[in-house]
matplotlib code that plots the C-alpha trace (Angstrom):
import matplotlib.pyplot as plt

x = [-4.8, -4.8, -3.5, -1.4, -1.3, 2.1, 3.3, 3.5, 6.3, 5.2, 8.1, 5.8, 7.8, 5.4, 7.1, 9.9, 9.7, 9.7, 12.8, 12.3, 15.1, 14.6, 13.0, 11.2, 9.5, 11.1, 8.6, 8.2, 4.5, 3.3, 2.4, 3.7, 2.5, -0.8, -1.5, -4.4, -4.3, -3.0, -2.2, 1.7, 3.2, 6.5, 8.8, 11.9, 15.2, 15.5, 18.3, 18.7, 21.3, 20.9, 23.7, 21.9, 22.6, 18.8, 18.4, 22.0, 22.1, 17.9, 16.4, 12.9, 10.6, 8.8, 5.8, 5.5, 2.0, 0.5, -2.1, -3.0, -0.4, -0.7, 1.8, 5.4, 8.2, 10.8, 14.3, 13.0, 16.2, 16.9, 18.4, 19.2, 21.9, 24.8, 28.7, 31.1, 30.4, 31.2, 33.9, 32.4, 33.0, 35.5, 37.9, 41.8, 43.1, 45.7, 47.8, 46.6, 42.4, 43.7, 45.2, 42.3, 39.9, 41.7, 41.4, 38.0, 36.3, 35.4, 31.7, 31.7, 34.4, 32.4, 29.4, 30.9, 32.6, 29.3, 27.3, 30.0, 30.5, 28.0, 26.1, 23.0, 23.1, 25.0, 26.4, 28.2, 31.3, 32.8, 36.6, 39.7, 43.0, 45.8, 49.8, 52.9, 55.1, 54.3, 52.4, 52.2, 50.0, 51.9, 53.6, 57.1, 58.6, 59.6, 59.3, 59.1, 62.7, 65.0, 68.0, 69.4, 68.8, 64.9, 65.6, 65.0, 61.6, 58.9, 55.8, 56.5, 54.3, 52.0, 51.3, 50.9, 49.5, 47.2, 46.5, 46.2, 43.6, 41.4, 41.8, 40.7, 37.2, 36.4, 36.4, 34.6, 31.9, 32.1, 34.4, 33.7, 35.9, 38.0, 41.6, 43.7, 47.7, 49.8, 53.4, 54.5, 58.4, 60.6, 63.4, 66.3, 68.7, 67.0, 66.6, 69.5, 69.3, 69.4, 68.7, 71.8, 74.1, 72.7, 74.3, 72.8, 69.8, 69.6, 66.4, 62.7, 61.6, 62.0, 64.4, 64.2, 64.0, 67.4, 66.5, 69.2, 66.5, 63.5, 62.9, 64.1, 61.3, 59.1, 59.9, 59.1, 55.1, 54.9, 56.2, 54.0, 51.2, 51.4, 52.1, 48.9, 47.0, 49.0, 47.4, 44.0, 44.2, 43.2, 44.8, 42.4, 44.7, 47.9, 49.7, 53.4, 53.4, 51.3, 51.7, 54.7, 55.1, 54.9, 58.5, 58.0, 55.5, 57.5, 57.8, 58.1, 59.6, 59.6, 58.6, 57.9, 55.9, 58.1, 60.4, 56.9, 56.7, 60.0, 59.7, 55.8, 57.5, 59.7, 56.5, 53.6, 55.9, 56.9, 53.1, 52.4, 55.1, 53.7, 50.4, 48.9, 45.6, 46.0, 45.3, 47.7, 46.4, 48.6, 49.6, 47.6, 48.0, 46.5, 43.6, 46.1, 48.7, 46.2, 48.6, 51.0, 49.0, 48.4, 51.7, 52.4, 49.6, 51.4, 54.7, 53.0, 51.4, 52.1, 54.9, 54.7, 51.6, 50.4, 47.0, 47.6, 47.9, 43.8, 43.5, 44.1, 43.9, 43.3, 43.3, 41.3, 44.2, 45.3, 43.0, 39.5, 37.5, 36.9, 40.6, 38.2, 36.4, 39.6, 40.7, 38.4, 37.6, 41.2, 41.7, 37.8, 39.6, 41.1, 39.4, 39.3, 39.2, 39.2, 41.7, 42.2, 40.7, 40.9, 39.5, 40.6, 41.7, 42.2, 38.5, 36.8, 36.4, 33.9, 31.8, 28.5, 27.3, 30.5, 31.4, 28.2, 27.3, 30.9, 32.1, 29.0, 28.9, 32.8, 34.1, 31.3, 28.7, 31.3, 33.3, 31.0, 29.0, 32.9, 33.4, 34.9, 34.3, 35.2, 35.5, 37.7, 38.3, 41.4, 41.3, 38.5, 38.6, 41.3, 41.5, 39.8, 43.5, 43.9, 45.9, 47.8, 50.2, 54.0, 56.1, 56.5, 52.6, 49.5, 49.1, 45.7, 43.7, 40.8, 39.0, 36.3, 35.2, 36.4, 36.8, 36.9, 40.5, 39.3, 37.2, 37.7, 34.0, 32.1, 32.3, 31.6, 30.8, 32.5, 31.3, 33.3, 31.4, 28.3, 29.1, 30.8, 27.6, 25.4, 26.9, 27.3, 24.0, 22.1, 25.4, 26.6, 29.3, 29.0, 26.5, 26.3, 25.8, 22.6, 21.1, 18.5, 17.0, 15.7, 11.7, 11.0, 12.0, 10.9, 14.0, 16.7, 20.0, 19.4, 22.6, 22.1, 23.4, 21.4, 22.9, 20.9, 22.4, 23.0, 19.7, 17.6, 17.0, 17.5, 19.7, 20.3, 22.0, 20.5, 22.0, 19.7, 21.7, 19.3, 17.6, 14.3, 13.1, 11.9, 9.9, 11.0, 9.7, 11.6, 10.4, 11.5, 8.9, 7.1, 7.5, 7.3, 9.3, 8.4, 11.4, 11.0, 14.8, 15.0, 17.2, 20.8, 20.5, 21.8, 19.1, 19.7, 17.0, 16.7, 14.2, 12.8]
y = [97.9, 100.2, 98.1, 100.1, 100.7, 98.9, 98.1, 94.0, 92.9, 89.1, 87.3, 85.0, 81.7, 81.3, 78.3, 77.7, 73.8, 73.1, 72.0, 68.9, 67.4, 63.7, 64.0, 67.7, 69.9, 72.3, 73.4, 77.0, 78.7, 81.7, 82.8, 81.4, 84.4, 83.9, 87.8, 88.5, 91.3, 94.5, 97.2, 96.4, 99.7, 98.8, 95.8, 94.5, 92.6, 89.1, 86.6, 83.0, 80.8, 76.8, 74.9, 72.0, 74.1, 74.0, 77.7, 79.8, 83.6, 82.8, 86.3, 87.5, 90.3, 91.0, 92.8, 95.3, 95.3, 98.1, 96.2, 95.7, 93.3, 93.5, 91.3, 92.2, 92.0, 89.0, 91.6, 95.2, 97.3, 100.7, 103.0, 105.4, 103.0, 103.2, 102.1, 101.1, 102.7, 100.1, 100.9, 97.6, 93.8, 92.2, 89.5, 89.6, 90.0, 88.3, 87.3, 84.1, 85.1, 87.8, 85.0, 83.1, 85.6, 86.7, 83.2, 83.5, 84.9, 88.7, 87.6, 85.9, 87.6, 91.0, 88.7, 87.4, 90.8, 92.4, 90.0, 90.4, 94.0, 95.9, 97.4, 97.7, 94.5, 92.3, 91.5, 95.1, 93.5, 96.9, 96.2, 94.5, 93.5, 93.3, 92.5, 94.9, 92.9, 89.3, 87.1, 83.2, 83.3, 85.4, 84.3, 84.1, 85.9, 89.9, 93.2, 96.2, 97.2, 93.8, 95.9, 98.3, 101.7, 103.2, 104.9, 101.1, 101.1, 99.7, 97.8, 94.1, 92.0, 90.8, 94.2, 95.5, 92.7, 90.8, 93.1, 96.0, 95.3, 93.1, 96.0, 98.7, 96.4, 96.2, 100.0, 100.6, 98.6, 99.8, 103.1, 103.3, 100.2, 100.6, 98.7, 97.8, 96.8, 94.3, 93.7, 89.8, 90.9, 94.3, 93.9, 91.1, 94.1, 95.7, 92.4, 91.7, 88.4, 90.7, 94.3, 94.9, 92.6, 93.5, 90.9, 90.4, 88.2, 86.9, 85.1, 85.7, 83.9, 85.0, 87.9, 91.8, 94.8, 96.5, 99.7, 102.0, 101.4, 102.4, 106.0, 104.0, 101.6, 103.9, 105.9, 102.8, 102.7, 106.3, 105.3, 102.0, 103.7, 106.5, 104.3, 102.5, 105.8, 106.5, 103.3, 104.4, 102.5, 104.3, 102.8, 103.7, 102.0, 99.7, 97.5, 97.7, 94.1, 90.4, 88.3, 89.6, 86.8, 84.3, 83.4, 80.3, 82.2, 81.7, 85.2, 86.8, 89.2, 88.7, 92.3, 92.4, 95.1, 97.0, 97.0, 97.5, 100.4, 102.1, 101.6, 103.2, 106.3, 107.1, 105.6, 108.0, 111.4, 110.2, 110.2, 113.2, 115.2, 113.4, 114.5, 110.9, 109.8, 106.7, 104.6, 102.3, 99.4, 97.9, 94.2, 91.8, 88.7, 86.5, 86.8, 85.3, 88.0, 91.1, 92.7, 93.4, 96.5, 97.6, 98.0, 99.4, 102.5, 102.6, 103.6, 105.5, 108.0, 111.2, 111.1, 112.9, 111.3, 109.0, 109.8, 107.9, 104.5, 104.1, 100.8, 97.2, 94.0, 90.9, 86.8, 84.1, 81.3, 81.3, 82.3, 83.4, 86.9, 87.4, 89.7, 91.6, 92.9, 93.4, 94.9, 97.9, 98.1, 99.0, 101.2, 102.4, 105.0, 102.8, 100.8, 97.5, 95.5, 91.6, 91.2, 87.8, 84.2, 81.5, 77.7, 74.9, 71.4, 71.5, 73.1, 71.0, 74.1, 73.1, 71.6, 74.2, 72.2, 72.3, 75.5, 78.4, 78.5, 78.3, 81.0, 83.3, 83.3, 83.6, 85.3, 87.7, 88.2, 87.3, 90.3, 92.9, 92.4, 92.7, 96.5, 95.3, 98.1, 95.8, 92.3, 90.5, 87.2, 85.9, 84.9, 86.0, 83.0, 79.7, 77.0, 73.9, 72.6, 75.2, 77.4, 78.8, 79.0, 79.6, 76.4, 77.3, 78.8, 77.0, 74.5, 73.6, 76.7, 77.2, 80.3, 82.1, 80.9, 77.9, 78.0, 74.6, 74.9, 73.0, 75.7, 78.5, 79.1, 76.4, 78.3, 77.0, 79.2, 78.3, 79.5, 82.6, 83.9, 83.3, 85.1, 88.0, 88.2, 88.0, 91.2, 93.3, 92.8, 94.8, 96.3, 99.0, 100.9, 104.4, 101.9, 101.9, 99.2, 99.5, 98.5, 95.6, 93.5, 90.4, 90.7, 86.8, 83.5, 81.7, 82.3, 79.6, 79.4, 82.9, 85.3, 88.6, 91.8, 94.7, 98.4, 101.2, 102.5, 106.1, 106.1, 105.2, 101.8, 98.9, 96.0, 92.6, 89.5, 86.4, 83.1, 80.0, 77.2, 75.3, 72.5, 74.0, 76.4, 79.9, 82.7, 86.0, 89.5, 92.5, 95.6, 99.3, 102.1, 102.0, 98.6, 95.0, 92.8, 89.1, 86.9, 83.2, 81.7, 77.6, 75.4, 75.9, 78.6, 82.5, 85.4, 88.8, 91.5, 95.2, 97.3, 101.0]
z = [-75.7, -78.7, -81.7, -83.7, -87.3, -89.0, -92.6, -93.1, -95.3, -96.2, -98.2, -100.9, -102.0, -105.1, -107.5, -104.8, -103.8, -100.3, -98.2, -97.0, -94.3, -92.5, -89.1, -89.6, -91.6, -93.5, -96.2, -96.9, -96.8, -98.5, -94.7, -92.0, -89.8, -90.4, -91.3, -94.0, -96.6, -97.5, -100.5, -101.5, -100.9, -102.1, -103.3, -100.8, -102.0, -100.9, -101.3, -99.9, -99.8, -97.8, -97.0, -99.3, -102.3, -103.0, -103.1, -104.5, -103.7, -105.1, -105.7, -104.3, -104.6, -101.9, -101.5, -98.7, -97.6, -95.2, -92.5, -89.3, -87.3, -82.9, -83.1, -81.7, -83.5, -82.7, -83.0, -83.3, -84.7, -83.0, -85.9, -83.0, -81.9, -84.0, -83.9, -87.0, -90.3, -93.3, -95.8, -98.2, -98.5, -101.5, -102.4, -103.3, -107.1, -107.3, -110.5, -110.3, -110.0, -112.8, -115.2, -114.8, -115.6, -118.6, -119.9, -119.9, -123.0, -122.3, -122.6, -119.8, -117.8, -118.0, -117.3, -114.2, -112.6, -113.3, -111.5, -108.5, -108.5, -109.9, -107.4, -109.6, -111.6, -109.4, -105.5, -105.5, -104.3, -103.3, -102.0, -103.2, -101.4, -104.0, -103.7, -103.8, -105.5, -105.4, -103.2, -103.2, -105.9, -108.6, -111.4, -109.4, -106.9, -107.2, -106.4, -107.8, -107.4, -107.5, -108.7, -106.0, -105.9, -105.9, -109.3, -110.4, -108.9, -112.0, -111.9, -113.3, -116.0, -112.9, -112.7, -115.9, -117.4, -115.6, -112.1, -113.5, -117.2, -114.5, -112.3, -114.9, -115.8, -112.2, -112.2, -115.4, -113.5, -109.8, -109.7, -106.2, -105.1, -102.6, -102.9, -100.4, -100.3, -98.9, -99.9, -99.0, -98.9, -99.1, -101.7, -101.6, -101.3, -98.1, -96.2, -93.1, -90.9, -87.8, -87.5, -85.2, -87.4, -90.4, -92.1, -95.7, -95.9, -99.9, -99.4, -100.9, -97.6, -94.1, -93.0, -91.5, -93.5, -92.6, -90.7, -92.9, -95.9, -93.7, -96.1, -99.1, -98.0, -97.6, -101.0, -102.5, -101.3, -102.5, -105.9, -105.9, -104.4, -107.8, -110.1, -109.5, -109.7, -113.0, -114.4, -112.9, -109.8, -107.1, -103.7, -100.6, -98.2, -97.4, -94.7, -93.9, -94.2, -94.7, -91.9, -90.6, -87.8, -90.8, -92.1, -93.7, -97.0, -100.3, -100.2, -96.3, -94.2, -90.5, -88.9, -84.9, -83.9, -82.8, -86.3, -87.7, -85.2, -86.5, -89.8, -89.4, -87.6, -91.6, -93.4, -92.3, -91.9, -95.8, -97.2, -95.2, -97.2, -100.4, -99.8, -99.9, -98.5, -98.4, -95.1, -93.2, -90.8, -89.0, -88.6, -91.2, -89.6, -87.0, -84.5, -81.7, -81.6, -81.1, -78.4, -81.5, -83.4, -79.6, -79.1, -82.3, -81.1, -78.2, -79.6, -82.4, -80.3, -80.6, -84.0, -87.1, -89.3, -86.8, -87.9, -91.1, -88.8, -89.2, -87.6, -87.6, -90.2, -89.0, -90.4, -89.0, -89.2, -85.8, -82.4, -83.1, -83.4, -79.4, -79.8, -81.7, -78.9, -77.0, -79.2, -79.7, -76.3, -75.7, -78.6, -80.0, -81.5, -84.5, -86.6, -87.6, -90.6, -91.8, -94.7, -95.0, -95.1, -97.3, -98.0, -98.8, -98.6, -94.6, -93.7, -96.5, -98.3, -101.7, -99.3, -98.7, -95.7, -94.1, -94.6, -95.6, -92.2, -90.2, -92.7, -92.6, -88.4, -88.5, -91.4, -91.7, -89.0, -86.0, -87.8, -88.8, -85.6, -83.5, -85.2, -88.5, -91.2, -94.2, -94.8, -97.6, -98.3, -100.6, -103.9, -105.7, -108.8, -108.7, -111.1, -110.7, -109.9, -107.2, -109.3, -110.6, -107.6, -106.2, -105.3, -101.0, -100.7, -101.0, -102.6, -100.9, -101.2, -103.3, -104.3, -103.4, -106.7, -108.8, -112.7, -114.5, -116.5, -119.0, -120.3, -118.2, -118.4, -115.8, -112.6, -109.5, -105.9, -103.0, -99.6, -99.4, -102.7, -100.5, -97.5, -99.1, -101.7, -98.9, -97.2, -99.9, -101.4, -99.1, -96.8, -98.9, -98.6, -95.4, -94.1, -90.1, -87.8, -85.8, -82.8, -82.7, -79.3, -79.7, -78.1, -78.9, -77.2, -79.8, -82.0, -82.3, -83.5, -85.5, -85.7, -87.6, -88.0, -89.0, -90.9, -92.0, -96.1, -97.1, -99.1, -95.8, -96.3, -94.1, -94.8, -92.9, -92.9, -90.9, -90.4, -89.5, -87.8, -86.7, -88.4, -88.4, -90.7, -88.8, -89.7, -88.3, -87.8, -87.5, -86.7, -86.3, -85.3, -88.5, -90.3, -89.5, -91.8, -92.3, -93.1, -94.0, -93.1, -94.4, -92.4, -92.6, -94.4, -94.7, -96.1, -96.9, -96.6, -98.2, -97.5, -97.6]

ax = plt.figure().add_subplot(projection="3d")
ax.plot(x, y, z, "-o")
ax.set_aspect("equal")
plt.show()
């Protein structure tokens, strides 16, 4: 047989110690493949992260060496197969990751959001989910028009002082984020115990939005939606509502699908006529109830602005990211995107061998590879006290990242930091989804996803669960890539 002519990729460990775990070997070698020689043609991106904390988002350069290799690639991606395109990857800001960043000194604050969001210098972090009105973790509960009447509509100090200067830096240093909006609760004033009744319902928690304020409703995301882009926010997309089947938040509103469905049919005609761009995705709650954006399609078909109703958000706290599948294979026409996950005290959630792995096949790959087009995690930065929070929401969540609040300057990364650093590090934002096919039987426990960017280059994420360290090659029609992946561990790849 011919043997044909390939570029070798060899990932050299040079000053790294070796893994070592009890009953196998887990050290790293500058070879593992056993290929010779080569001119470097070209450098590739590298990071590494182990459950055992021994490597942390480590950075490598490797070389790209051109060579003979007659050996087949173990997954061989196929750039000719394509499916989601990626809108980017992110955390939320709330007021409470806001309030603890501005406690930080602006040295290490600009140090910090560089590092996540720069897409030169840093992760390149590239989407945020932020609150209309409150959430649980705001100062207190509000909106943006407590007193009656929209002509009473104004952004509240959360807003303007802590959101929106956090906001503002994040921009200066990646203008290309995209935000996203999710209001916990409508206005005191528009909430009714029944829609039919519509007896008043004086309650931050729990509730329906009376159907006679469904344009006034609606008026009230233009005027939120502008006001934001006033202060230099630009808003990319919203939901109608968080976790509408949730009426026990602090701050709730309980909205069925098909309330959410009637209130949808005033929302989208009203940013049509304001000449908004902004996207809508329906739902923003839990894996289990998938059959509620459906219906919401359903009824949507068809009406004035229906286009704006993109897709669907989804959380991970109930059922599990098979309704994924169902649900683009019933609807491959909208899209799909992961708004919501958080850690904490119930999934052990500072512990890295607990959670890198759980959270990286879960959260991110079992996403991404189910037609996802972003991923975001909740709060970006809490306090090492899990704060600060509202009295009626968690009290047991942690962030992505942890600040000690006795100096608001030791930071420590939790696994949602990983995973999200992980995609966005060599995913970037119009990256598509490829193809790949496993050619090896030798791999084990291995679960990847593979995109190809808008500059050409490759990028993938691969996630060892096993307790052996392997050494992969992937291959396309002109390059074979060696990848060294420790035990229990997650790597990212970039490559020309």
């Amino acid at each position: 047989m011919k043997r044909k002519t390939r570029k070798l990729l060899i990932i050299t460990m040079i000053g790294f110690i070796p893994l070592v775990s009890c009953g196998s070997s887990n050290s790293i070698s500058d070879d593992p493949s056993g290929t010779t020689g080569g001119t470097v043609t070209g450098k590739a991106t590298v990071y590494m992260t182990s459950a055992t904390g021994m490597y942390s988002l480590t950075k490598i350069n490797a070389d790209i060496l051109s060579g003979d290799n007659n050996k087949s690639a173990d997954i061989e991606i196929n750039p000719s197969l394509t499916y989601q395109t990626m809108d980017g990857f992110g955390a939320a800001i709330t007021y409470s990751t806001a309030y603890n960043l501005l406690k930080m000194s602006q040295t290490d604050r600009t140090n910090f959001l560089r590092k996540t969001f720069s897409d030169t210098d840093g992760y390149g972090f590239s989407y945020v989910r932020i609150s209309i009105g409150c959430s649980d973790f705001s100062s207190k509960e509000y909106t943006c028009c407590d007193n009656p009447g929209i002509e009473n509509f104004g952004l509240q100090s959360d807003d303007i002082n802590y959101v929106i200067p956090v906001m503002k830096e994040i921009l200066a240093i990646n203008p290309h984020l995209k935000v996203i909006g999710s209001p916990w609760t409508c206005p005191q004033w528009m909430k009714v115990e029944d829609i039919n009744n519509k007896t008043p319902h004086n309650s931050w928690t729990d509730g329906h939005l009376n159907p006679d304020y469904y344009q006034t409703y609606s008026d009230y995301f233009v005027k939120w939606i502008n006001a934001y882009q006033s202060a230099g926010i630009p808003i990319y997309a919203i939901t109608p509502q968080n976790e509408p089947l949730n009426k026990g938040n602090c701050a709730s509103l309980y909205m069925p699908w098909s309330e959410e469905a009637d209130f949808l049919k005033v929302l989208t005609p009203t940013f049509k006529k304001n000449g908004l761009t902004t996207k809508i995705y329906a739902y923003d709650h839990n894996y289990d109830a998938y059959s509620y954006p459906l219906n919401v399609y359903k009824t949507m078909d068809g009406y004035e602005g229906s286009e704006y109703v993109v897709g669907a958000a989804f959380h991970n706290y109930l059922g599990d990211e098979s309704s994924l599948d169902a649900m683009h294979n019933s609807r491959p026409d909208k899209g799909l995107i992961f708004s919501e996950a958080s850690i904490g005290t119930w999934n052990d959630g500072r512990n890295l061998r607990t959670r890198l792995l759980d959270d990286m096949q879960h959260i991110a790959l079992g996403t991404v590879n189910k037609y996802c087009t972003a991923v975001i995690v909740w709060n970006l930065m809490l306090d090492s006290n899990m704060g600060p929070n509202l009295d009626g929401g968690c009290q047991t969540c942690y962030g992505a990242v942890d600040i000690n609040k006795n100096d608001y300057k030791t930071i420590s990364l939790n696994s949602h930091y990983y995973v999200i650093a992980h995609l966005s590090s060599v995913i970037k934002p119009g990256a598509v989804r490829i193809g790949t096919t496993e050619k090896s039987l030798a791999i084990n426990g291995i679960i990847y996803s593979a995109f190809k960017n808008t500059d050409g280059s490759y990028g993938m994420v691969l996630c060892n669960t096993s307790a052996m360290q392997q050494n992969i090659s992937i291959g396309d029609s002109k390059n074979t890539i060696k990848v060294i992946i420790p035990a229990k561990s997650v790597v990212s790849t970039q490559w020309q």
